[in-house]
Structure formats: C-alpha cells, structure tokens
C-alpha positions in Angstrom: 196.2 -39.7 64.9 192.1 -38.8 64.3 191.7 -35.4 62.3 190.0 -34.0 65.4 190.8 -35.6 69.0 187.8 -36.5 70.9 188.7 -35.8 75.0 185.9 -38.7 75.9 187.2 -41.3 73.1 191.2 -40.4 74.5 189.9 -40.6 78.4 188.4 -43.8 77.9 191.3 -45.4 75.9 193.9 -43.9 78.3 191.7 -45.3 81.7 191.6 -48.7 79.9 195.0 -49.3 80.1 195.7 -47.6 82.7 193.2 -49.8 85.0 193.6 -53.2 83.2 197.4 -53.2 81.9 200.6 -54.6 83.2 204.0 -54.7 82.7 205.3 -57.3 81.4 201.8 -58.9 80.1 200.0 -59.2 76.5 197.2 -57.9 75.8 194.8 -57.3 72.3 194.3 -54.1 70.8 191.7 -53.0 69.1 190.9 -51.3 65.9 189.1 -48.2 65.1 189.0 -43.9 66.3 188.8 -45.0 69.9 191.4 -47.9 70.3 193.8 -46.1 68.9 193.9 -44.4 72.4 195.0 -47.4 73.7 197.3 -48.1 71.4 199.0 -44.8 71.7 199.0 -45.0 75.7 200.4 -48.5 75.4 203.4 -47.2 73.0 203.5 -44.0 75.9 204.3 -47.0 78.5 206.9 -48.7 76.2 208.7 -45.7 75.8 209.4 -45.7 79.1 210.8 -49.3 79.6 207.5 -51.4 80.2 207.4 -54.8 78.4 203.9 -55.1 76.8 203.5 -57.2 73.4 200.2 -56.8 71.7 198.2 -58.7 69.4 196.6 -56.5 67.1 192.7 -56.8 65.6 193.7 -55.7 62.3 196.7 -54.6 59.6 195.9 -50.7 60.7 196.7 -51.5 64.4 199.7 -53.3 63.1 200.8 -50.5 61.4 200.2 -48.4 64.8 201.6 -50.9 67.1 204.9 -50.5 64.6 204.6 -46.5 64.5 204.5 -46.8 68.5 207.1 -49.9 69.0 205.0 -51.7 70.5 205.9 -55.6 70.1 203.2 -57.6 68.0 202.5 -61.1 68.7 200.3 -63.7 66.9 197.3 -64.8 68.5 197.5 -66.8 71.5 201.5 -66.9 71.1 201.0 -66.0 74.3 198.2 -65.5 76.9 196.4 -62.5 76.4 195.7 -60.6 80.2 193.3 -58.4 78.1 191.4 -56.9 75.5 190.8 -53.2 74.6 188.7 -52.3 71.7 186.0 -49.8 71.0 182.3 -50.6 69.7 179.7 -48.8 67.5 176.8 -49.7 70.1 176.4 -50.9 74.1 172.8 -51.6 75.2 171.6 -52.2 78.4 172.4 -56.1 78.8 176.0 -55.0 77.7 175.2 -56.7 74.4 177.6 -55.0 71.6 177.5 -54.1 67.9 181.0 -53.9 66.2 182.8 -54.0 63.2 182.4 -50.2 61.9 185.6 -50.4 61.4 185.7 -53.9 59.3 187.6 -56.0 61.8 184.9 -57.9 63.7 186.3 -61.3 62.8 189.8 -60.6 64.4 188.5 -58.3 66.7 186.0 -61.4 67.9 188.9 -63.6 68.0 191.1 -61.6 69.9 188.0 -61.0 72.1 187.3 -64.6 73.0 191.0 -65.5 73.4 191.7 -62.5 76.1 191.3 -63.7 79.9 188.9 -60.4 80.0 187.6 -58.1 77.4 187.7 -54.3 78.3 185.3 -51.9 75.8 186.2 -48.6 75.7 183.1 -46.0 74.3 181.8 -42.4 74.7 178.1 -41.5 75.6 176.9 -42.0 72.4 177.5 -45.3 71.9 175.3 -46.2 74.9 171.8 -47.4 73.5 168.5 -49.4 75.5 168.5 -52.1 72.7 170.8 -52.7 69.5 169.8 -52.1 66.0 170.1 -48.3 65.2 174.0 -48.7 63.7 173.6 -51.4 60.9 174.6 -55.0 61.8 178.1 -55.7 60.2 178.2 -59.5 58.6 181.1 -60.2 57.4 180.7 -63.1 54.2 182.7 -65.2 51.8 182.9 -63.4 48.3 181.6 -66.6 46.4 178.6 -67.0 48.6 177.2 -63.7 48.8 174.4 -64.4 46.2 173.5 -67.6 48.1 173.9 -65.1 51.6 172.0 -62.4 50.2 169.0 -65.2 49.2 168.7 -66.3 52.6 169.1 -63.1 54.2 166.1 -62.3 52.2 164.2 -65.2 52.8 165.0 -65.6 56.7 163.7 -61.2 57.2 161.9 -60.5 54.4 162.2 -57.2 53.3 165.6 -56.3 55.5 167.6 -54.1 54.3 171.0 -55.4 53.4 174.1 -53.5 51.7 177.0 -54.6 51.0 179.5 -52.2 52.0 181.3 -50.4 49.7 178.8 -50.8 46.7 179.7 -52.0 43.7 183.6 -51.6 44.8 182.7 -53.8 47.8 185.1 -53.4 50.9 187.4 -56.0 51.3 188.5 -57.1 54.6 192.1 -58.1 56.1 190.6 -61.6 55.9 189.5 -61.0 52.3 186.0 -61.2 52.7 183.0 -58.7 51.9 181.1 -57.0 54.5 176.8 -57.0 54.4 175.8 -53.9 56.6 172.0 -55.6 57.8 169.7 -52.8 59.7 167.8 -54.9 61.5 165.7 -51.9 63.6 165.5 -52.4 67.3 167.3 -56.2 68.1 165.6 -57.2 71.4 167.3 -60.9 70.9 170.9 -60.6 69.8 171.8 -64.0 70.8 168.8 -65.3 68.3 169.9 -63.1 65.2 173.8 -63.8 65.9 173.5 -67.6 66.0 171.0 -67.6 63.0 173.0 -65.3 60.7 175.7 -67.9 61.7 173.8 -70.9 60.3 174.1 -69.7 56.8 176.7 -71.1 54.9 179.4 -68.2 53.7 178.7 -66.2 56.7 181.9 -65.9 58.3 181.5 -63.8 61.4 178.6 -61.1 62.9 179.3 -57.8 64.7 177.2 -59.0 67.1 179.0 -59.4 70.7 176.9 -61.1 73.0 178.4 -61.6 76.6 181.6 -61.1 76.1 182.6 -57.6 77.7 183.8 -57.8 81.1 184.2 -54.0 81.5 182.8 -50.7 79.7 184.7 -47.4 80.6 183.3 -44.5 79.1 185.4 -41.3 79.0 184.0 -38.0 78.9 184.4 -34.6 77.2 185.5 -33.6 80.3 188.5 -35.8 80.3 187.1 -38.1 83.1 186.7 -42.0 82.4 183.8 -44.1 84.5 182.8 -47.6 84.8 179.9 -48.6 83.3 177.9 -50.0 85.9 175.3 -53.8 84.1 172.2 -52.9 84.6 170.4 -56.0 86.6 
C-alpha cells in the first residue's frame, strides 16, 4: 500500500472498477500509486466470490494481483472487457503521457488489446498540452548510442536522460528507459510516430487516442467523468 493514501488517487481507482467491471470478465490492470486502487478494489470484489482474472502491466502488479488473489492471465488468453491504469499527464485532446512508472510497453499493450481503456488520475495530472512530465522512451540497451545520436540530430539540443544514470533502470522487458523533455508537445501523434522510426526505440509513453474514459477522483472522495473537450 502507498506511504501516504491519497483520497482522490483511491476514489478514482475504486469508481473505475466500480463503473466498468464485471463479474465474471477480464480486465488489465495497471501499474503505478494510482492503479493500485484498482487492483486492491478488484481483490475487495474477489474476496467476496466474483470471478475477475487480470492481466497485469508489469511484475509489481503481479506481485499485487498475488497479494490480493486475484487470477493472472497472459495477454489476450482471454478477451480483455477493460483496462485501468493511471497516467502522469491528460491534456485537453485526451492525449496521455505514461510510463512514470517504467511499464509503458506492457502497459501500451494491454491498452490496445482491452475492448475499452479506462484512465484513472487526480487533478493534477490534467494539463492544456503535454510536455511538462518528461517523455518516457523506452530503448534497446545495445542501441542507445545510435538512439541517443538521432535523438540529438532529429531536436537538437533536447534534453535526454537516461533514467537511472549511470546505474540505468532496467525494465520488466529489459530495456533502458530515455526520459526526453520535449516542452509543450502541441503534435503528439508527430513526436510518437517519429521517435518510433528509430531503430532500438521500442516503445513511447506517448498515448495518443486510446482512452475511452478519464475518471478523476477527488480529495473529497468523490470520482467524476472527464468530460473531451470538442
């Protein structure tokens, strides 16, 4: 469980599966302070008899999914009704920045595989335009020089760590995150599907399109919809 339990983070993973999840269904879980909400109110609903598998977004949520017997299932063993994951930024077009947490490739993948992707956030997280949390890339180790070059070459002057330093972070996948603060992103779609083009990259943070629903809970304890803007 967090340290310190944030009312709006357990509101808004609480009303996500409250609103979008079934018995008997399969859904993906997410990974990071405010999924494990969900995960924790999906284990509440198993210990009282519902059938709900999950397909977790990394080896932490695993490890939760076993704390809270919650049956784990590989990707696309079965359907998955839905998804339920957190994010580090929402702007206005509903446009997403993940992968604080280091699981954007599986939490991508579970993403596109669900039937509808639910994101769960608090205030804060809700922005006019990406770019103020860095942009998570996650790379192959042996092709981070030749990343790094054309990183450079393609936004001169960008800044780009790689997370963890010179003990870089390693990923379930074991790959090496690039944390890229691009400023203000008014076209996601163009710096996801370039960053894509270069060999070694393996996945963005960048979710473009892909949430069906926001729900952000409250200090308060209340949980609303967030409404797209037009």
């Amino acid at each position: 469980m967090p340290e310190n339990i944030d009312p709006g983070k357990r509101a808004a993973g609480y009303a996500a599966v409250d609103r979008f999840v079934r018995n008997g269904t399969c859904i993906g879980l997410g990974t990071g302070t405010t999924a494990y909400f969900a995960i924790e109110r999906v284990g509440q609903r198993v210990a009282r008899g519902e059938r709900i598998a999950a397909v977790p977004t990394s080896l932490e949520t695993q490890r939760l999914c076993a704390r809270w017997n919650v049956p784990v299932l590989g990707l696309l063993e079965r359907p998955i009704d839905v998804a339920i994951d957190g994010a580090d930024e929402v702007a206005a077009d509903w446009s997403l920045t993940k992968g604080g947490g280091g699981a954007l490739f599986r939490e991508k993948a579970v993403a596109l595989s669900a039937d509808r992707f639910v994101v769960i956030v608090t205030p804060n997280k809700i922005v006019e335009k990406l770019g103020a949390f860095p942009t998570p890339v996650e790379i192959v180790p042996y092709a981070a020089p030749y990343v790094l070059r054309e990183i450079g070459a393609r936004w001169n002057g960008l800044n780009v760590d790689r997370r963890g330093g010179e003990a870089p972070y390693v990923t379930d996948n074991g790959n090496w995150i690039l944390d890229c603060r691009f400023g203000r992103i008014d076209d996601p779609t163009a710096i996801d599907t370039a960053l894509r083009a270069i060999h070694g990259v393996v996945s963005t943070g960048i979710f473009v399109a892909m949430a069906g629903e926001i729900i952000v809970g409250h200090d308060d304890g209340s949980a609303t919809a967030l409404p797209r803007s037009s």
